[in-house]
Steps between C-alpha positions, in 0.01 A plus 500: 500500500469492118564238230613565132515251218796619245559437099766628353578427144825519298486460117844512279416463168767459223472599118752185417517216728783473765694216612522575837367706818617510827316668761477640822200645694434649872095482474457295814325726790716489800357373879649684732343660833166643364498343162462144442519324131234166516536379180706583171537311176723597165436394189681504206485415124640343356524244798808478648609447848509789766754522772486696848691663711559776767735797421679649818191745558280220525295563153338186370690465143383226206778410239431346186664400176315414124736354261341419164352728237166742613381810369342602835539493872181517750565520855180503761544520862230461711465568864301549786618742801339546857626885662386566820469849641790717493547734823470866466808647398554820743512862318856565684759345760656591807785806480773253564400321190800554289719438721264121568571482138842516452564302816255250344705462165835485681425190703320278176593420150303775330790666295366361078156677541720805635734487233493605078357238306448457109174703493501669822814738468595806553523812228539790457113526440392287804735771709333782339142310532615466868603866581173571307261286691742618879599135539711537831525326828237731681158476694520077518561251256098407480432824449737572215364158322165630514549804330730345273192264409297770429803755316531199254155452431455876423802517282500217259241461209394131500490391159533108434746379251721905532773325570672159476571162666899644543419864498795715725350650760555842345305448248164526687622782761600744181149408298313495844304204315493140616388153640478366849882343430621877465329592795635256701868500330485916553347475885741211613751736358429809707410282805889331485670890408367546872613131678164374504528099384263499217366182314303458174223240492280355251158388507153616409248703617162385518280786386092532581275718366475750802896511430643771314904393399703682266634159403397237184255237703658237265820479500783423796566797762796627652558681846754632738602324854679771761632370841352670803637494877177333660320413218740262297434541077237698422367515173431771238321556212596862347337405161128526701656678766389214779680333828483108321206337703264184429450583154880490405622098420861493517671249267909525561698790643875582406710815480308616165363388190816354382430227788163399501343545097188282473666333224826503398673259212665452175435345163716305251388636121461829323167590417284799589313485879164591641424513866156506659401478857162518674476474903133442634451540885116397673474563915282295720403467848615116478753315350406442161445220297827507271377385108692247352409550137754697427469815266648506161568890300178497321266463883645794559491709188362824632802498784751407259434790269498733769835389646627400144926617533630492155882487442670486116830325598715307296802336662753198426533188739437523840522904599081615496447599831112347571371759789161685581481816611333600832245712415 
């Protein structure tokens, strides 16, 4: 069993105040059956009130609106998340297992991770990528995820910040350059082009120093969900070419991106925006004790300039689309 203690901190900050933000965010860690969220707190400033609720996946989701003029918008979430051991994932199923597959998706309501969605859609690229890679119903469906894992891993560059929030998915399959959101948005892709449900999720991944990830330690992660006769949703993670396991916190799950961004709002003014996010993720062997002095940008100075995401935008009224990038 293993314990991690979460901070994850948003900073909007405006060249000319605003009048008015309204935000979304999906930073809660789900509890499901191996993950279990014991304590989260958000807070924002300015103070304002934060509202909950459940979406129809069953991510945690906190609501807020600041009337009122502020040149700058500081989100912190904290958390603390108890995973207990994942079984083994097999290497490869039973012959039959297609057909278990399709018989599987026929009798449930699997059919929006199965079909195109805004990120995850097919091209004439993610065809070619597919004929390139031989993504066809053959061996078993585990099998073909595997090596899909590991195809994706070999073929994309991972260079933070190559592409953007609302990058097309073609744009990192033609530059063979990306983030863990193109790997996901490019792998649920493939995995639907052969009727395997597919599902993105967000999260983090708690890095160590015996670990060796391709992926920024702070910042937000993305991976891939794929439904398996037997097994249920197994995650994963083509960026570091892993099956998800204890060290993988999953925050919200939807169809892609598009469905579950970290933080997603708008802002009433027109002035010029900067964006900065730092994620810090400690493991223990018991539940930690979660700090209540809350940090502010400068405690985490070093982080922030590391994860610093700047964005020149200018835009009337309310029409800036606030969003982080999964990197």
């Amino acid at each position: 069993m293993n314990f991690y203690s979460i901070r994850h901190l948003t900073r909007f900050r405006y060249s000319q105040p605003i009048t008015e933000s309204i935000m979304e965010t999906r930073v809660h860690p789900r509890s499901d059956t191996h993950q279990h969220c014991l304590s989260f707190a958000l807070s924002v400033s300015p103070r304002c009130r934060v509202f909950t609720y459940r979406d129809h996946l069953g991510n945690n989701v906190q609501h807020f609106d600041i009337p009122g003029e502020h040149n700058q918008l500081v989100i912190v979430a904290e958390s603390v998340v108890e995973q207990q051991v994942l079984p083994e994932v097999p290497h490869f199923l039973s012959p039959d297992a297609w057909g278990a597959l399709d018989n599987l998706v026929s009798a449930s309501d699997y059919w929006e991770m199965l079909l195109p969605s805004q990120f995850a859609v097919e091209t004439p690229a993610l065809v070619l990528l597919a004929a390139q890679m031989d993504v066809k119903r053959r061996d078993d469906p585990l099998m073909l995820v595997r090596e899909l894992n590991q195809r994706l891993f070999d073929y994309f560059e991972y260079v933070p910040r190559s592409t953007r929030v609302d990058s097309p998915i073609d744009e990192a399959i033609v530059s063979g350059r990306g983030v863990c959101q193109d790997f996901a948005h490019t792998m649920i892709a493939l995995l639907r082009h052969v009727r395997i449900p597919a599902r993105y999720v967000s999260g983090y991944l708690y890095r160590s120093r015996e670990d060796h990830d391709r992926s920024t330690p702070d910042a937000t992660h993305a991976w891939v969900e794929a439904l398996m006769p037997h097994l249920g949703w197994v995650g994963f993670d083509p960026t570091n070419n892993l099956v998800a396991h204890h060290r993988h916190i999953r925050t919200a799950i939807g169809r892609d991106y598009a469905d579950v961004p970290p933080t997603h709002g708008v802002f009433r003014g027109k002035t010029d925006s900067e964006l900065y996010v730092a994620v810090q993720v400690e493991a223990s062997d018991r539940p930690p004790a979660l700090d209540r002095k809350l940090p502010i940008p400068e405690d985490w100075s070093v982080l922030v300039e590391r994860a610093q995401q700047a964005a020149d935008i200018s835009m009337p009224l309310i029409d800036l689309q606030q969003m982080q990038q999964q990197q």
